[in-house]
C-alpha positions, 0 to 999 in steps of 0.5 A: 500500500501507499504510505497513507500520507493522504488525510482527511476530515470526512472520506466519503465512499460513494458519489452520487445524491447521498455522496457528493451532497455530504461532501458538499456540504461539509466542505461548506463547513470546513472541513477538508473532504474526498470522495471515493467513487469508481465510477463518474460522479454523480452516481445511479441517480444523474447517470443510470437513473433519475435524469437520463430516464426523465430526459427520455420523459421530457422528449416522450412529452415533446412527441405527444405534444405535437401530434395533439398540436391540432388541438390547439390551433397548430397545424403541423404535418402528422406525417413528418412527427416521428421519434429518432431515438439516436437523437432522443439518446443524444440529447440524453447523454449532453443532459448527463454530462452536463449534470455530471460536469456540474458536479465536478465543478462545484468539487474543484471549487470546494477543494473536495478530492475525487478519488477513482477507484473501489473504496474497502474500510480497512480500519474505522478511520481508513479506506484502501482504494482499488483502482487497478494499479498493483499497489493499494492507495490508501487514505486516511479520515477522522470520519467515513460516510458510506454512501455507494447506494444500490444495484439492480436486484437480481432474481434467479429466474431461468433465461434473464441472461439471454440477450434481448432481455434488458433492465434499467441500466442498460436499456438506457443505451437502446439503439431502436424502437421495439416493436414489443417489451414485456416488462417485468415488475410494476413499480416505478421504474417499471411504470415510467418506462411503460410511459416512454415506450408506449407512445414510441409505438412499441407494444408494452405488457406489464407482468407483476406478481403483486395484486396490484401494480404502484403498491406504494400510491393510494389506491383510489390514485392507482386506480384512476391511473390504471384506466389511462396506462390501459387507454395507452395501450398497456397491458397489465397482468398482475398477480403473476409469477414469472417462471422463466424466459425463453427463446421462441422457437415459433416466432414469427418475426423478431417482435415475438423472439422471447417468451415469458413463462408465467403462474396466475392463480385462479380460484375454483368452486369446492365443496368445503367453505372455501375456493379451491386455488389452483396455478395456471400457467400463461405465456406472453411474447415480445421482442425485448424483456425488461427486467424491473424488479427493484434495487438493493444496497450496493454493500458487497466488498467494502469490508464492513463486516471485517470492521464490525458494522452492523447490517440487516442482511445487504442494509446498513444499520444507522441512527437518525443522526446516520451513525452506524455501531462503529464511532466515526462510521456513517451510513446514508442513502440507499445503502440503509434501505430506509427509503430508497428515493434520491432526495432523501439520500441527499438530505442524509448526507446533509444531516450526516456531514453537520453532525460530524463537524458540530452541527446537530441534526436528526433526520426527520422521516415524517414527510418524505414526498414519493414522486412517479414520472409517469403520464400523467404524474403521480406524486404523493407525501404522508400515509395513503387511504390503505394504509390509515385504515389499517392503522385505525387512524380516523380520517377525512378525505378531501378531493378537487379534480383537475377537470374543474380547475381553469389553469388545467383547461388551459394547459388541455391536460385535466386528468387527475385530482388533487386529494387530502387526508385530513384529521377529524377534529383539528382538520390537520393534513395527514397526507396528500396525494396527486395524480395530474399535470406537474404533481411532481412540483406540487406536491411540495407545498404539502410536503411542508404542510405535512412536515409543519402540522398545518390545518386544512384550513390555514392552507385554504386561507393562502392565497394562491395566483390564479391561474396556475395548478396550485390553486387544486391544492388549495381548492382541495383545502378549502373543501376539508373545511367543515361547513365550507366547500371548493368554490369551482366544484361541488363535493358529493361528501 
């Protein structure tokens, strides 16, 4: 190894949202920082994940816009409106180096040192770096945060290897249009590439082994999106397990190359008190299979079991203020398995890198917004209806839909509603939940009312300018007032 004359404050193993905000952060602070990444900057998130596919979103947004130009009293050539996807991912890769470049700038302004290799703890204070040379460098912190996220979740079924069967990382490199995908899990990632590729033209099935597809959003949400992800022309089979996938020796051309074996359970009439269950299996056919099934904590090879960390199987076990079992060891970001969304990490890595350099904080859970890019967007923040249920937590529920709400006529985009979940005696959000144009943005506002406590009736109080999309929010507000009532809607409550 290296004489380990590198020293530091703060070592950070990884670079993404969780990383490179901490080291961000406490370089802001004072304290002299590296970071310890493989790869680029920026991580799963600005590489793999949140900007490149958002990016395909956005180009996906620009094609559906203007073959609806008419609509609006733009005349354009329907003939000549077609998607070039060696463009389309042109523009996906300046997008992530830009991001990316952006990263390395605010590095070199903060004098944070980017270390290239894989980082093993060799001690609670020291990091050996593997970067392909013969001899070891090895640096040398008075605090590490673990920070290297999660990878792709592997399951062992039959024929995932073959080619033509892809998953969230590498479909990013997609050189064609396919004329059919099965998509394998009906999650976010899942959903979001649903809505790239189905308006591309390519056939898109969806096979989930859950009852229900988004098993995080509320129901009478998930509901209301189902009927337009079939409007789309998706295909959704839940319920299934899938078996195996293999190549189809009866194809009859390249967009029925693979086949995916599945189980659904179907219930048959008995003569005792219940149904019997019985397994029947089905097959479906595509040109590509798309693997997206979720991700875990990116944890193998870095050493922590050796230095006695404490883990719940691939996870990092860590506190509110992000400290593992071992002094001067922190955790933050997917690696925790806490909640697994970008910005959460990076808050983490915020609190993490004040609590080392004297600047108490706890992380707070308590309002944590969940966001879905799909068409329309889905965002939501604090429990769903479900879920209160189960508790036992008395609620009220309050909706405005954006069918009556001026600015989203405007914008020709009315799919959706607003909806609040509200206590019956102080009239408090308990959670909100939002299915149409831009939730994604505003599902902030009651991001902060969740966090602060605040009253339905405080929020309807606010003033909010006409015309724009808040205005759902503070209709569905004022609808959650006793006595009161939206102004642009009549509740059935």
């Amino acid at each position: 190894m290296s004489d380990g004359n590198q020293k530091y404050d703060i070592a950070v193993i990884g670079g993404g949202p969780g990383g490179y905000v901490s080291a961000i952060r406490a370089a802001q602070l004072g304290a002299k920082v590296a970071v310890v990444e493989k790869a680029r900057l920026g991580g799963t998130c600005l590489i793999w994940g949140c900007i490149p596919s958002k990016t395909l979103i956005r180009s996906v947004q620009v094609l559906q816009e203007a073959r609806d130009a008419e609509r609006f009293g733009i005349e354009l050539d329907q003939a000549s409106i077609r998607p070039n996807m060696e463009k389309i991912m042109a523009r996906k890769d300046q997008v992530v180096n830009q991001n990316v470049s952006g990263i390395e700038t605010l590095f070199k302004a903060y004098g944070i040192a980017h270390i290239k290799g894989h980082g093993v703890l060799v001690a609670p204070n020291r990091i050996a770096v593997k970067n392909g040379q013969p001899e070891l460098q090895e640096i040398e912190a008075a605090n590490i945060i673990i920070a290297t996220g999660s990878e792709i979740a592997r399951l062992p079924i039959p024929g995932s290897d073959l080619e033509g069967v892809t998953d969230s990382d590498r479909i990013l490199s997609l050189k064609h249009i396919p004329k059919s995908i099965v998509i394998v899990g009906g999650g976010i990632i899942g959903i979001e590439w649903a809505g790239i590729l189905a308006p591309l033209g390519t056939k898109v099935t969806i096979v989930e082994a859950l009852p229900t597809i988004l098993t995080p959003v509320d129901e009478e949400v998930m509901k209301r999106f189902v009927i337009l992800l079939k409007k789309m022309g998706v295909e959704i089979q839940t319920g299934a397990k899938v078996q195996a996938i293999e190549k189809n020796s009866a194809a009859k051309d390249e967009s029925e190359q693979l086949t995916v074996r599945y189980e659904v359970e179907r219930k048959s009439a008995s003569g005792g008190v219940s149904p019997n269950i019985e397994t029947e299996e089905k097959t479906v056919s595509a040109e590509m299979v798309m693997m997206a099934i979720g991700r875990w904590p990116y944890t193998d090879g870095l050493g922590l079991k050796e230095i006695g960390v404490q883990m719940n199987r691939r996870a990092i076990i860590s506190n509110n203020r992000m400290e593992t079992n071992v002094k001067g060891i922190y955790a933050i970001g997917d690696v925790t398995q806490r909640i697994m969304l970008a910005h959460v990490a990076s808050h983490e890595g915020e609190v993490a890198a004040s609590n080392i350099l004297g600047h108490p904080r706890l992380m707070n859970y308590r309002a944590v917004p969940n966001c879905i890019y799909s068409n329309p967007e889905i965002a939501s923040v604090g429990p769903t209806e479900q879920e209160l249920k189960a508790q036992g937590v008395a609620y009220r529920t309050s909706k405005f839909p954006f069918t009556a709400l001026g600015r989203a006529v405007t914008l020709g985009d009315t799919n959706g509603l607003v909806k609040l979940l509200v206590s019956p005696e102080r009239g408090e959000i308990l959670a909100g939940h939002i299915m149409g144009p831009d939730a994604t943005d505003l599902i902030a506002e009651l991001v902060l009312a969740v966090r602060e406590r605040v009253t339905a009736e405080d929020l309807s109080e606010t003033i909010h300018a006409h015309p724009t999309l808040t205005e759902a929010v503070q209709e569905a507000a004022l609808a959650a007032v006793p006595g009161a009532s939206a102004i642009h809607f009549k509740s059935t409550r």
